[in-house]
C-alpha positions, 0 to 999 in steps of 0.5 A: 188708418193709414195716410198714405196713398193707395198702392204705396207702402210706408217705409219699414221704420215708419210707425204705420209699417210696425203696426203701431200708433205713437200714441198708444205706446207714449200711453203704455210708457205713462201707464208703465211709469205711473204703475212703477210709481205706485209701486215704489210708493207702496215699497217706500211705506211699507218699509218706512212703516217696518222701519218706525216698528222698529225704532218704536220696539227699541225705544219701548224697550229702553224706556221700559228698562229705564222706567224699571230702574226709577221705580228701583230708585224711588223704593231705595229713596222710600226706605232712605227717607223711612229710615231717616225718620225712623232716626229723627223719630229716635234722637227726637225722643231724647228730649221729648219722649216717643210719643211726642217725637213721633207726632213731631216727625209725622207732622214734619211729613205731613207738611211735605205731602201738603206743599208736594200736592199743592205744586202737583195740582198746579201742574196739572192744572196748567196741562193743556194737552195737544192744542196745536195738534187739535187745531190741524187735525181738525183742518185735514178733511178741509185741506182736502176739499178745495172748496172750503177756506181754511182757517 
């Protein structure tokens, strides 16, 4: 499609003469360009997904160390309070006998375990999840239909 006169040659450096359109090759740029996006997208999550692997190994790890030594602590808090009755329990016998003494601490005991799981299910009552989270996960399919309104 050339839109010279018959018999008339473009000039060297004149698109037509190198045998390619303009066109076509600001198309090849943007198809180059949009490939290389996709790509370097692609690179970028593939390696912000590595790098969350990482960070998610490392965190694993301390939390699972740190929670190991709050199970240590809770045992040696266990044998401390066990050990503190078993005293109580001891001087109390004193005056009341070991039998009695023992009802004593037991009942001292029960009284704890009472108010601990009173304040535990208040606080488990009050948990109310992810609510905000729920909310705006619903609203994803929506944002993607610009059809539909959302809320």
């Amino acid at each position: 499609m050339s839109h010279s006169a018959p018999g008339f040659e473009p000039h060297p450096e004149h698109p037509e003469a190198r045998g390619h359109d303009p066109k076509a090759e600001e198309s090849n740029t943007l198809g180059t360009l949009f490939s290389d996006l996709t790509q370097n997208v692609s690179v970028l999550v593939r390696q912000e997904v590595e790098l969350a692997k990482t960070e998610l190994k490392e965190s694993a790890t301390n939390a699972g160390k740190g929670a190991g030594m709050y199970a240590g602590a809770g045992i040696a808090a266990h044998f401390v309070l066990l050990f503190l009755s078993l005293a109580a329990w001891a001087g109390l016998s004193q005056w009341t006998g070991y039998g009695w003494s023992a009802v004593i601490v037991a009942a001292l005991w029960a009284v704890v375990a009472a108010i601990l799981a009173v304040v535990a299910r208040k606080k488990l009552q009050s948990v109310k999840g992810m609510p905000n989270t729920a909310q705006t996960v619903k609203k994803i399919p929506s944002a993607f239909n610009p059809k539909e309104e959302t809320r």
